[in-house]
Each structure stands twice: as structure tokens, then as C-alpha cells.
N, C-alpha and C positions, 0 to 999 in steps of 0.2 A: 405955215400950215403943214408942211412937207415933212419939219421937224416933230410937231404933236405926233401926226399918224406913227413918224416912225418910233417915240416914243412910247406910245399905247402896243405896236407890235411888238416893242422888246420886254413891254411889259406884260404882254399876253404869253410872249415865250418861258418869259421866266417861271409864270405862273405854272404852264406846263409842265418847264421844266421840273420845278419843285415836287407837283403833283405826282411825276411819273419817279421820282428820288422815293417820295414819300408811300406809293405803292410798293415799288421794290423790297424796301426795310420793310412795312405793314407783313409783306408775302416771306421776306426771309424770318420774321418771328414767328408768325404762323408754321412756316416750315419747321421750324427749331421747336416750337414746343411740341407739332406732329411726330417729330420723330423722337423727341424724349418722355413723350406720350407710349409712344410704339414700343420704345428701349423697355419702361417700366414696366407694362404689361408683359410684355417677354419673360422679364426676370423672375414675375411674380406667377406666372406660367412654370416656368423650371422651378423654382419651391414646391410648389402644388405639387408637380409633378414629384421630384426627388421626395420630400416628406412623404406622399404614400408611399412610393418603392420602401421607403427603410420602413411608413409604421406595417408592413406585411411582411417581409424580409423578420423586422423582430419576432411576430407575432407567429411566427411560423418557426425560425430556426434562431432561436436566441442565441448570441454570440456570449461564448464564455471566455473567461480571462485565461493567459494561456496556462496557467499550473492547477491554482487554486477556487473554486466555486465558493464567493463569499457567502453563499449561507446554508450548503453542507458542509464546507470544508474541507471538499474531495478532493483530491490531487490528480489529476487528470496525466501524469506524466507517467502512470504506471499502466494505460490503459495501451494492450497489444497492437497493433497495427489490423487494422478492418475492424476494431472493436471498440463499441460507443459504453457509457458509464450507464444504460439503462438494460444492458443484455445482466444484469444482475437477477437472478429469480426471484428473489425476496424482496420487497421495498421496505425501506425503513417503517415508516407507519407499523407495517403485516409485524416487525421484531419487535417493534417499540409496545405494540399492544401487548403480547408475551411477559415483556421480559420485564416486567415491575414491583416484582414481589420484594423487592427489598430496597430502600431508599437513601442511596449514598450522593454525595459530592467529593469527585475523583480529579484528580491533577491531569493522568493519561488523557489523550485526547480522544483513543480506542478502547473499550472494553468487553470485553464477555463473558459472566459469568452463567455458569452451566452446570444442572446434576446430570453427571455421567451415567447415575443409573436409570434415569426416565428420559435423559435428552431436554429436560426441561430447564425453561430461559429465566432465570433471579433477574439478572439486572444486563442493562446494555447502553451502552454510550457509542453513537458512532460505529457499532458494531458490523452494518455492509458495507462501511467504505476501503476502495483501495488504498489500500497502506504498501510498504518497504518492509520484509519480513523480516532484516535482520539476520541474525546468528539462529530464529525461530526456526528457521526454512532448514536446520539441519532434522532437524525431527522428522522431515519426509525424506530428505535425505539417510537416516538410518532405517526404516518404514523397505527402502526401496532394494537398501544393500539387502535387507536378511531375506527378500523374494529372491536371490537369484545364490548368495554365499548364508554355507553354514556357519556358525560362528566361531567353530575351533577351526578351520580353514586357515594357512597363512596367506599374509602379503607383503609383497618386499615395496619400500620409501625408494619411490624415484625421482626423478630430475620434474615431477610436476607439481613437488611441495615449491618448487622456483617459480612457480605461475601466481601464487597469492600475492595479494596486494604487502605495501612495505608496514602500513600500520594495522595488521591483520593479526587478533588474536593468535595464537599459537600452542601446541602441546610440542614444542623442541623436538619433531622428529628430526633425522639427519638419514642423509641419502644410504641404503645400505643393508638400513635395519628393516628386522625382519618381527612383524607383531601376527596377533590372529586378530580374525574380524572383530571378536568380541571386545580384546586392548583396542585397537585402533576404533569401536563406538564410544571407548570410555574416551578416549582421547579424544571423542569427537565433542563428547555432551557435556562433561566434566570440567575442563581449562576452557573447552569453543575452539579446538585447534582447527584453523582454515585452513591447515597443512593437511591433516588428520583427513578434512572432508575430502581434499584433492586425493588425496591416495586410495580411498575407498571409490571415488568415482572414478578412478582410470583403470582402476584392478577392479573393480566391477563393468564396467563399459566391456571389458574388452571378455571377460566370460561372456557376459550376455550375445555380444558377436562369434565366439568361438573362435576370437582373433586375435592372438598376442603381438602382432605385425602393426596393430593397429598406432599412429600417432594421440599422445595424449588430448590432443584435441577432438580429434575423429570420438574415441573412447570418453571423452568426459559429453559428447552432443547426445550419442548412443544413449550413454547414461541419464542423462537431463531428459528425452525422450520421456523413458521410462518410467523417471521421476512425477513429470506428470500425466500418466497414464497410472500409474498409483493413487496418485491423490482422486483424480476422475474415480477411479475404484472403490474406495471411501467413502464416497458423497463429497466431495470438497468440488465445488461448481462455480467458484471466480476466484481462482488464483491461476497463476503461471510464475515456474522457477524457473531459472533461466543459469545459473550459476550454485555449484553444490555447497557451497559455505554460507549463503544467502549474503553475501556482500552486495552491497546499491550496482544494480544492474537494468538496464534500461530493458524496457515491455516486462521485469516483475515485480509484482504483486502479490497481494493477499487481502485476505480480510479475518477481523478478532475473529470473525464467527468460524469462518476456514483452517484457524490455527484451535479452534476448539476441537473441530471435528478430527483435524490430524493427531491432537492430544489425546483425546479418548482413544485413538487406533494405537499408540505409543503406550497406554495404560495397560492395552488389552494383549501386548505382545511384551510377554514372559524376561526375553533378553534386555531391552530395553526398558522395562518398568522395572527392571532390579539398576539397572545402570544410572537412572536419574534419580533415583532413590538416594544412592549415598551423596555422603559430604565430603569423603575422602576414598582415595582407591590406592594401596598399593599392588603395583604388577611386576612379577619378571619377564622380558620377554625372549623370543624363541632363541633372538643373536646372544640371548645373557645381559640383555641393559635392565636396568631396576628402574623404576618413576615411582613418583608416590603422587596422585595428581589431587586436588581442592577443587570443589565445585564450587562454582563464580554464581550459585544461589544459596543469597544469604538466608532463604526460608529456610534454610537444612543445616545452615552453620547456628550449633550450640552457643558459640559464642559473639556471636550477632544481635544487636536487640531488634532484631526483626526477626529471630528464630521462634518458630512455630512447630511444634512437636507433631502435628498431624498432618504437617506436609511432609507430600510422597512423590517430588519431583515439582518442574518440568527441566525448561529449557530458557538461558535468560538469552539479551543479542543487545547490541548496538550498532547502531550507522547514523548517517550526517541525515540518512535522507528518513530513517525508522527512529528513531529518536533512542532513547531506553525505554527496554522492554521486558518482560518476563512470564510467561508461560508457567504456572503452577498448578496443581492439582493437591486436594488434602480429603482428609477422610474425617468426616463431621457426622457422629451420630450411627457411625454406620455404615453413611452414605456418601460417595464421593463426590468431591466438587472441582470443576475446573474451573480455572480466573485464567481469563488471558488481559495482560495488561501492555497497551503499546502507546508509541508516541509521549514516554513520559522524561524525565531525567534519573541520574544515574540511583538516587536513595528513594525519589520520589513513587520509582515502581515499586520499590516493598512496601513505602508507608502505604502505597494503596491498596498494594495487597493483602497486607495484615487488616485494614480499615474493612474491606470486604469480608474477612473469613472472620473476626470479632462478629462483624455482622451477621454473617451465616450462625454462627455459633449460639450469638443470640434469639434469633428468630429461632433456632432450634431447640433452644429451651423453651421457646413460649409455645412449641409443637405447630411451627407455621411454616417454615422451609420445605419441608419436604414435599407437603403434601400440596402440589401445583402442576400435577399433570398435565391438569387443562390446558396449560401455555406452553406444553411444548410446541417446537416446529410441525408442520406436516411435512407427511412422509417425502423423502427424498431429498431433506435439503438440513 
């Protein structure tokens, strides 16, 4: 008997035992799934969460890429320090409605075409955006010397033609020589000599100070100053130069439309509008050196087939960061027309140039060019 009973106790224990095994496991699955229950709502918690922050964060301050805006195509590396790509006064749209009088497809990536006598907009590509001015920027660079030097004035080549870059256009100045303002703007707009710019803005800088003590650096900042406080004078309202040859220089800028307005102001000053005009200049100068200089616009060369008899200047340029470009003005009917052509390659800016002024040329025999007043800018810009 003794044996039964103890039997059924250990059969009663075991039972227990198992029972209480089998709670334990029951409570640690239950646990296990409670808390990867807990983990998953968590995680799907911080989604929630992080997905709003970026969709308001977008919807508020779009993140742009860091050079280029894929679908203006702006460069945002030219924009000054404290200053955003919408402190522009114009918006594209406001140019785009203007400037359609005539219907091209152009290679440059920037253009602006413009009648100098009404201020009135033909055609525009890309026209407000920050560009790289190029060898363009010496056009305000000459604009800035003839405010403070007469142009039979001399100046003597010093040790700051050594400051240009090594693959920088050039007019062969050499330390020593002695030109007048007026040789040293041929030298400037004629070859594109980077030399040529430097010696005019350190012998300008240091008049404007009253300082011949001055270091060419001190004397070319002075200068640049000035520079743009001229253009501001103008109406030119989003650029910034930064360097007087307009070589790739970090916070400068321009825009087609900016290098229109400094081109008319170039037409309208006597010294300079005879200076861009030719295709060839011979000079003596005051040391006794002789140059015979070629302008690097083949609108002017006879023997170019991109020569155009009615062009009367401007200013051509190249850089890594401006691409080729060309600045021209021509006289169609009468009436003058500025093309500014940027960001294009080195043959490519005249076929578009020539493409534009056929154009003009045409609409102005069907008597439609000119008369577009309506689409000039308003006043001030």
C-alpha cells in the first residue's frame, strides 16, 4: 500500500513539476513576443516621427545640390557669402515674357540679345543666371579705369603683370615699359592681355588712393572696390568682380543680362567704342616699343567666316569655369544690337552669334525687330 501512495505522490509531483516548467516557457513567450511587440511599435514610432521632420524640413527649405540646380542650371558657386540665388530682381519668367521676339536654338548655355536703342529684350536663354564672366569682366574693368585716368595719361608695367595666372591670355607686356591708358585698354580688349588688366588696376588703385606707397595688392582691392561701385552705377544689380582680368575667381559672378548693360555703357564711351571696334591696332609706345595687336573677335576679322561687316565690337573671354564666350554689338538697320553669348565653345560662340544677327537681320527686313518696345525691362534693371 505504502508503495501505491508513494507512487501517485511522485506522480502528483511530477505533474506539478511539469505544469510549473510549462508556465514558465507559456510566460517567457509571452514575454518575448511583449517585448518585440514594444521594439516594433517603437521603430515604427521614429519613422513616423523622422518622415514628418524631413517631409517639412523639404517643404520649407529644399536642399539643393552643392554646385548645380538641375532644373535651372544655376551654379550656385558664384553666389557671395550672405547671399541666396533669389536676391536677383528679375525672375526668369518677368525676362522670358520680354525677350521672344525672335526664335533661335543656340549652343551657349547663357544668352542676351538686346536693342541698345530701346533697351529692348529679342531673345534670352538662361539670361539671370550666375555665370563666370571670363575675359567679359574686363569691359568693366576698362568702364572703371577711364572714371579716374585720362587716356593719354602714362603708366609704367610693374612686377604685378607677375601676379596672372600661368595659362592667362597675354599682350607681351615686360616690366619697365611705359604705354598710355589708351595703349594699355587696347592691350587690354584687343589680345585679352591679363597682364594689361593688372597694370591698369594697380596704377589705377593707387590714384584713386592718392597712394603710390601703396602694395599691389592693397591697390588692385581699392581698385575692385570701385569696380563694383561702377557697375552698381550702371544699373548692373547681380554681379560681383572680384579679380580685374575676370579670371575664375571664387564669390564672382555675372549674368548675360549684366554683361548687356555693361556693353551698352562700353558703346556709349567714345574711348572704348573706337577700341573694340577694330580688328587690328598698330601702336608706338612712350619707351619706343612698337605692337601691332589682332583682336581675338573673329566678328571683326575680314578673314574669318564668321565675319560680319556690321559688327562694332565687343569683348570675347574663356575660363574652365565660363566656358567661351563673346560679347558683341552690331548696327542692323540703323539700330544697334547687343548679343551677349556665354558658356559656349571656342567656334561655337560665333556660329551663334552670326545665327542671332542673320536673324535680326532678317526680321528686320520683314520690319519686325525693331519695333518691340513693349518688352523692354522696367525701369531700373
Amino acid at each position: 500500500m505504502w508503495k501505491g501512495v508513494k507512487r501517485n505522490v511522485e506522480r502528483q509531483n511530477n505533474n506539478e513539476n511539469q505544469y510549473g516548467r510549462n508556465r514558465r516557457k507559456d510566460k517567457r513567450k509571452k514575454l518575448f513576443f511583449y517585448r518585440a511587440a514594444c521594439a516594433m511599435l517603437g521603430l515604427l514610432i521614429v519613422c513616423v516621427i523622422f518622415g514628418a521632420v524631413y517631409f517639412l524640413r523639404e517643404s520649407k527649405d529644399p536642399v539643393l545640390p552643392s554646385k548645380e540646380n538641375t532644373k535651372t542650371g544655376k551654379d550656385y558657386s558664384f553666389l557671395a557669402d550672405g547671399q541666396s540665388e533669389d536676391e536677383s530682381p528679375i525672375s526668369e519668367p518677368a525676362i522670358s515674357n520680354r525677350a521672344n521676339a525672335i526664335d533661335l536654338n543656340i549652343i551657349a548655355a547663357n544668352a542676351i540679345v538686346m536693342n541698345k536703342d530701346t533697351d529692348a529684350l529679342l531673345y534670352q536663354k538662361n539670361g539671370t543666371d550666375r555665370i563666370a564672366p571670363a575675359s567679359t569682366a574686363k569691359m568693366i574693368t576698362a568702364l572703371t579705369v577711364l572714371e579716374y585716368c585720362s587716356p593719354e595719361e602714362e603708366m609704367r608695367v610693374g612686377a604685378e603683370i607677375e601676379m596672372i595666372h600661368s595659362d592667362s591670355s597675354t599682350a607681351w607686356l615686360m616690366k619697365g615699359d611705359t604705354l598710355t591708358v589708351r595703349q594699355l585698354l587696347i592691350a587690354l580688349m584687343l589680345p585679352s592681355g591679363n597682364d594689361a588688366a593688372y597694370t591698369l588696376a594697380v596704377n589705377t588703385g593707387k590714384v584713386i588712393a592718392g597712394d603710390n606707397s601703396l602694395s599691389n595688392q592693397q591697390a588692385i582691392q581699392i581698385f575692385m572696390d570701385k569696380v563694383n561701385e561702377k557697375a552698381r552705377a550702371i544699373g548692373v544689380t547681380d554681379s560681383n568682380f572680384v579679380v580685374p582680368d575676370g579670371y575664375d575667381a571664387e564669390g564672382q559672378y555675372t549674368t548675360a543680362y549684366d554683361l548687356a548693360i555693361i556693353a551698352k555703357a562700353c558703346l556709349e564711351d567714345p574711348i572704348i567704342s573706337e577700341i573694340v571696334a577694330s580688328n587690328t591696332s598698330y601702336e608706338k609706345w612712350p619707351n619706343g616699343r612698337e605692337v601691332t595687336y589682332n583682336n581675338s573677335n573673329e566678328l571683326l576679322d575680314p578673314n574669318s567666316p564668321y565675319y560680319r561687316p556690321e559688327v562694332i565690337g565687343l569683348k570675347t573671354g574663356t575660363s574652365s569655369l565660363g566656358g567661351a564666350c563673346v560679347v558683341s554689338a552690331a548696327v542692323i538697320d540703323g539700330e544697334t544690337y547687343i548679343c551677349v553669348v556665354m558658356g559656349s565653345t571656342k567656334e561655337s560662340r560665333f556660329q551663334d552669334s552670326v545665327a542671332i544677327l542673320d536673324k535680326i537681320k532678317a526680321q528686320c527686313g520683314q520690319g519686325i525687330a525693331p519695333g518691340i518696345k513693349a518688352r523692354s525691362f522696367p525701369e531700373g534693371k
